[in-house]
KEDRENKE-713344 format. One line per field, with one value per residue: y, z, x of N, C-alpha, C, CB in turn; residue in three letters. Coordinates in steps of 0.05 Angstrom, whole numbers. Each point is the difference from the previous one (the first is absolute). Glycine has a CB too. Layout:
BEGIN
n_py <- c(Y | ...) $
n_pz <- c(Z | ...) $
n_px <- c(X | ...) $
ca_py <- c(Y | ...) $
ca_pz <- c(Z | ...) $
ca_px <- c(X | ...) $
c_py <- c(Y | ...) $
c_pz <- c(Z | ...) $
c_px <- c(X | ...) $
cb_py <- c(Y | ...) $
cb_pz <- c(Z | ...) $
cb_px <- c(X | ...) $
type <- c(Ala | ...) $
***
This chain:
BEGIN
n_py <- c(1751 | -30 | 56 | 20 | -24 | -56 | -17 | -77 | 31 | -45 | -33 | -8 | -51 | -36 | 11 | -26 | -51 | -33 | 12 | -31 | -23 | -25 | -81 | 53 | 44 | 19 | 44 | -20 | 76 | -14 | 52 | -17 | 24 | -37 | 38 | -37 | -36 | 40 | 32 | -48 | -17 | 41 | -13 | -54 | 19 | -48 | -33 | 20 | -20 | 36 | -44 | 43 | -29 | 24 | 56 | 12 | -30 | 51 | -36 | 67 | -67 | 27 | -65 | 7 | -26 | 7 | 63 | 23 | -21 | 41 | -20 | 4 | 52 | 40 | -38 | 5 | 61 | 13 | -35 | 26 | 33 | -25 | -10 | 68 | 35 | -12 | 6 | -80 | -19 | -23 | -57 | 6 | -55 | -8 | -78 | 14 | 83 | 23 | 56 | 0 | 52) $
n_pz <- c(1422 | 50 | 20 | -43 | 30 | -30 | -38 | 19 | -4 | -46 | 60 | 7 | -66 | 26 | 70 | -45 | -29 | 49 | 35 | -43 | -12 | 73 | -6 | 37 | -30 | 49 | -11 | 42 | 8 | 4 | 35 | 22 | 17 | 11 | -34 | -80 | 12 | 15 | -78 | -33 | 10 | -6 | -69 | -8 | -27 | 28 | -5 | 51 | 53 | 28 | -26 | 69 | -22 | 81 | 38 | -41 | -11 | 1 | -49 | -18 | -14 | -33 | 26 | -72 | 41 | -68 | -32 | -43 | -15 | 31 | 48 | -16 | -32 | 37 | 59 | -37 | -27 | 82 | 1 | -56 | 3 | 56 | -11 | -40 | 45 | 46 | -51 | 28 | -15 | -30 | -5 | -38 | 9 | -48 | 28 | -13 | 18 | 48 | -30 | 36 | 23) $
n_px <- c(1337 | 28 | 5 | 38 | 23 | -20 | 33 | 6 | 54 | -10 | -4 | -51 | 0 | 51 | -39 | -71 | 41 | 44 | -37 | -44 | 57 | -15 | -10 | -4 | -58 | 64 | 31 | 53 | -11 | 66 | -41 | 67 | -61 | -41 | -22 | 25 | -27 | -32 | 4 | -17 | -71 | -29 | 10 | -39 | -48 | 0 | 60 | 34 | 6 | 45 | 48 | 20 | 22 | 32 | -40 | 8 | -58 | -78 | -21 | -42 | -7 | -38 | -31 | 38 | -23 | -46 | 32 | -23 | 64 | -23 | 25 | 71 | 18 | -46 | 32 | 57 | -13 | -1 | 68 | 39 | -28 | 23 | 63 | -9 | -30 | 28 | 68 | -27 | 46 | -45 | 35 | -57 | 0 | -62 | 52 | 67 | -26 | 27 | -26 | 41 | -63) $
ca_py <- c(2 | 0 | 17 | 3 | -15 | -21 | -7 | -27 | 2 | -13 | -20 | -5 | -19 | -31 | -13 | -5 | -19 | -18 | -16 | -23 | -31 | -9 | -17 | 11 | 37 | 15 | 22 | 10 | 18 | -3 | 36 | -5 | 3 | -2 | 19 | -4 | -22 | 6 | 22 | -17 | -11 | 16 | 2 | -25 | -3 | -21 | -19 | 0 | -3 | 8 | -24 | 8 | -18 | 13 | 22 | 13 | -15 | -5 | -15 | 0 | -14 | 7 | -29 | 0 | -22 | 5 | 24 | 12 | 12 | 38 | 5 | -1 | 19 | 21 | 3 | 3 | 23 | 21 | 5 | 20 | 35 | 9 | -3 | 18 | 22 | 6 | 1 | -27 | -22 | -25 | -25 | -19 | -26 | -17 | -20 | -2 | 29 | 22 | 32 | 13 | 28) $
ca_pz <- c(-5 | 22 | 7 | 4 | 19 | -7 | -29 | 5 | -19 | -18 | 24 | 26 | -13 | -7 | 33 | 13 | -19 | 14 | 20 | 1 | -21 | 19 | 17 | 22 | -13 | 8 | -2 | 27 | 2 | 28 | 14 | 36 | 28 | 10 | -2 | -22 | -15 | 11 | -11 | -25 | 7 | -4 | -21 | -15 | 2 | 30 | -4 | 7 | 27 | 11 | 15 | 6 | -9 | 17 | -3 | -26 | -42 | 5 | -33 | -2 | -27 | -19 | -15 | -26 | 5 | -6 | -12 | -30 | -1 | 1 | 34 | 12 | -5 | 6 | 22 | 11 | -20 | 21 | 19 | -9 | 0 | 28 | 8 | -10 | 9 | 38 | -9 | 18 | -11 | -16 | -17 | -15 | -15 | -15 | -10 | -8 | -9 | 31 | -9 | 19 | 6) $
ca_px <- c(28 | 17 | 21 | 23 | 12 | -5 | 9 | 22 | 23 | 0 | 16 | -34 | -22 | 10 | 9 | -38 | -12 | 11 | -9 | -19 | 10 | 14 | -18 | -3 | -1 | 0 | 17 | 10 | 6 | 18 | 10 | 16 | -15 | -24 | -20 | -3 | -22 | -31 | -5 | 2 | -23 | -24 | -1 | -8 | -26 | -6 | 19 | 26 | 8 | 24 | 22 | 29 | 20 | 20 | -1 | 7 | -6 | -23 | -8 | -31 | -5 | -29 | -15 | -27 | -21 | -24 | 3 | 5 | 30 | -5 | -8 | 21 | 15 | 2 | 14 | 20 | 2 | -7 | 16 | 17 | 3 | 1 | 33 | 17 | -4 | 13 | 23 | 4 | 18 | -23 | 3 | -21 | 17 | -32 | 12 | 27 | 5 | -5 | 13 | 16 | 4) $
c_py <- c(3 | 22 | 4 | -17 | -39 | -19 | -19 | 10 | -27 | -30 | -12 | -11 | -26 | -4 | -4 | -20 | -25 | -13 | -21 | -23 | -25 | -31 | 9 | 34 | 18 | 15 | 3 | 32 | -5 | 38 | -3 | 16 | -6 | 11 | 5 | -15 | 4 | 29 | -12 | -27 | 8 | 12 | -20 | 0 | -22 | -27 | 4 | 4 | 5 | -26 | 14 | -14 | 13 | 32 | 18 | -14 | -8 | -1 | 12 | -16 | -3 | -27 | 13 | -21 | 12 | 31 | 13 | 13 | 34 | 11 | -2 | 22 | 27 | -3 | 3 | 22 | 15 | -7 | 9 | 22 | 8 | -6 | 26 | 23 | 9 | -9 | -27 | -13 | -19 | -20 | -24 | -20 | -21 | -22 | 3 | 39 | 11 | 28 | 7 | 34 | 10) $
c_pz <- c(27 | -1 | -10 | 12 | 2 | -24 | 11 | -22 | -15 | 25 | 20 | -25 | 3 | 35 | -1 | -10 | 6 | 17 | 0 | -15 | 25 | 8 | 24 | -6 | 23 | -1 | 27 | 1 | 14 | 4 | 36 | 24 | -4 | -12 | -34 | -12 | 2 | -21 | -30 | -2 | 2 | -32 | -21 | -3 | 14 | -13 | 12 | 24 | 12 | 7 | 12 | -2 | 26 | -4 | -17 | -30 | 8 | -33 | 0 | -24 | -10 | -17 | -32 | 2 | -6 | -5 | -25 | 4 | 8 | 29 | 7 | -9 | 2 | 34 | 4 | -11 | 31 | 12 | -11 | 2 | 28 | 10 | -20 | 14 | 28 | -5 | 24 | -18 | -6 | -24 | -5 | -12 | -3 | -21 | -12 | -7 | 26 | -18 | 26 | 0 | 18) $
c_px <- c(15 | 18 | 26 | 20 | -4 | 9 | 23 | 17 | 0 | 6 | -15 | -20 | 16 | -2 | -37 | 6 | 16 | -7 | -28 | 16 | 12 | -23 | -8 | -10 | 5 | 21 | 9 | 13 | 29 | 2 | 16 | -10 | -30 | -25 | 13 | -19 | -25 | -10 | -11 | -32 | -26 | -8 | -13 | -21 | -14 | 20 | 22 | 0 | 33 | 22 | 32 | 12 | 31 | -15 | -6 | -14 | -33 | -10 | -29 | -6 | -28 | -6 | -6 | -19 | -34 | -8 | 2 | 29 | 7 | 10 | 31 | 22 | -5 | 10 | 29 | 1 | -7 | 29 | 30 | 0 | 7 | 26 | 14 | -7 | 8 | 34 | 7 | 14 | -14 | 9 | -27 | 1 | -34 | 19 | 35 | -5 | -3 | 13 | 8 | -9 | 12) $
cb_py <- c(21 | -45 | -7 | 32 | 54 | 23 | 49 | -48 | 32 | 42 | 26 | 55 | 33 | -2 | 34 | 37 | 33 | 18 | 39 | 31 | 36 | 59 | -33 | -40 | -5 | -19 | 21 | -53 | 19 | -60 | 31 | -5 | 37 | -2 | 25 | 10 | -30 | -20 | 32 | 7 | -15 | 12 | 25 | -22 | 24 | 14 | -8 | 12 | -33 | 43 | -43 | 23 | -8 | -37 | -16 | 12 | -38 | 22 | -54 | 46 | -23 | 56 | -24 | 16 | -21 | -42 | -9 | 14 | -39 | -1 | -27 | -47 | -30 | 18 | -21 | -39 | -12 | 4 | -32 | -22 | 10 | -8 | -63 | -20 | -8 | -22 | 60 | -4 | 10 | 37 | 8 | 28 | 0 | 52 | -12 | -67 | 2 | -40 | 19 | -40 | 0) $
cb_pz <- c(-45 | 3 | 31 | -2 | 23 | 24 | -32 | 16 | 30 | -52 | -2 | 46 | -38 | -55 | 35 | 0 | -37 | -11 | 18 | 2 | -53 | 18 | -19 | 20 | -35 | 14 | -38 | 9 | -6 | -10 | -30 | -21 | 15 | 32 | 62 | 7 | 6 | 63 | 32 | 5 | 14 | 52 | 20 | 12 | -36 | 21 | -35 | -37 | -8 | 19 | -43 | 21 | -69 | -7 | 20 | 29 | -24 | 54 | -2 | 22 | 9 | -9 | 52 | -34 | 42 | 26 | 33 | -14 | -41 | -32 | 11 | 6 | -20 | -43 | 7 | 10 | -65 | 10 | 29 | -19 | -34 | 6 | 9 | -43 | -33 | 38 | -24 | 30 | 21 | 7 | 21 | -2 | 32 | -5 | -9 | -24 | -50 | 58 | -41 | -8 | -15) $
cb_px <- c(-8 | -4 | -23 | -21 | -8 | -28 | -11 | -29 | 29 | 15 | 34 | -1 | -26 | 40 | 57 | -39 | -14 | 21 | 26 | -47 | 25 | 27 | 18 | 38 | -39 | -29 | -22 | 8 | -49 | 40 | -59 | 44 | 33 | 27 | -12 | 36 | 25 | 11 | 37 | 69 | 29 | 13 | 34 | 26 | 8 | -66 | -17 | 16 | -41 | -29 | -23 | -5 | -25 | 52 | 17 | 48 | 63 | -3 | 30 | -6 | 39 | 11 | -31 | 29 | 38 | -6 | 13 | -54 | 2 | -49 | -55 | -15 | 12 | -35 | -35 | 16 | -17 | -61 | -31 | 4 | -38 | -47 | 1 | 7 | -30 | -54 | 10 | -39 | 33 | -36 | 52 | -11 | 70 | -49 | -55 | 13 | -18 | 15 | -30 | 43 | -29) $
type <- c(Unk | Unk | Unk | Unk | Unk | Unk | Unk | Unk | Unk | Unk | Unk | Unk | Unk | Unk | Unk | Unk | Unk | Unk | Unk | Unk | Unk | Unk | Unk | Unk | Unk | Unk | Unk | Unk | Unk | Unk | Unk | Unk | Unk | Unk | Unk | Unk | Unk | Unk | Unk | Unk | Unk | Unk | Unk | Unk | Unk | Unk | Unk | Unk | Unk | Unk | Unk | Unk | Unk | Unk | Unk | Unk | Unk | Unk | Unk | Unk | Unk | Unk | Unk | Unk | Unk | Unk | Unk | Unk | Unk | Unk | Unk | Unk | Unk | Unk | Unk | Unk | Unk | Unk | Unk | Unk | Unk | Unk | Unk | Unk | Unk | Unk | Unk | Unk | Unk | Unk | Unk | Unk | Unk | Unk | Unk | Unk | Unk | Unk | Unk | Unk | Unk) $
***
């Protein structure tokens, strides 16, 4: 059983199952500093990588590629809890849906 803290919301399952359905399967984090994203990245289980994009705008994006839906929606569900609980600014987007913590 998963944690507490762990526990997806209704919004991070539909954002996992989007992102494999996708022709391109991946999930983008947006966050605006550095030592966010890298906090946030350490959070992924594998598949994902860093893209700065400017200073302020940085992307961690989470391949599905060849992933169980689960796998992916316990990565983004961590990097939510982990934006709600430190109180960061994060936008999660997997093709036309996204969230906003």
């Amino acid at each position: 059983m998963r944690p507490a803290a762990m526990k997806s919301s209704p919004e991070v399952r539909a954002l996992a199952r989007a992102t494999l359905r996708q022709q391109r399967p991946v999930a983008d984090v947006e966050l605006t500093s550095r030592w966010d994203a890298l906090e946030a990245l350490a959070l992924v289980r594998r598949n994902a990588h860093l893209i700065q994009l400017s200073p302020s705008r940085w992307i961690v994006r989470v391949s599905a590629a060849g992933r169980k839906a689960g796998d992916v929606e316990r990565d983004i569900a961590a990097i939510e809890a982990w934006a709600r609980n430190r109180a960061r600014d994060a936008r999660i987007v997997a093709g036309d849906l996204s969230i906003t913590v």
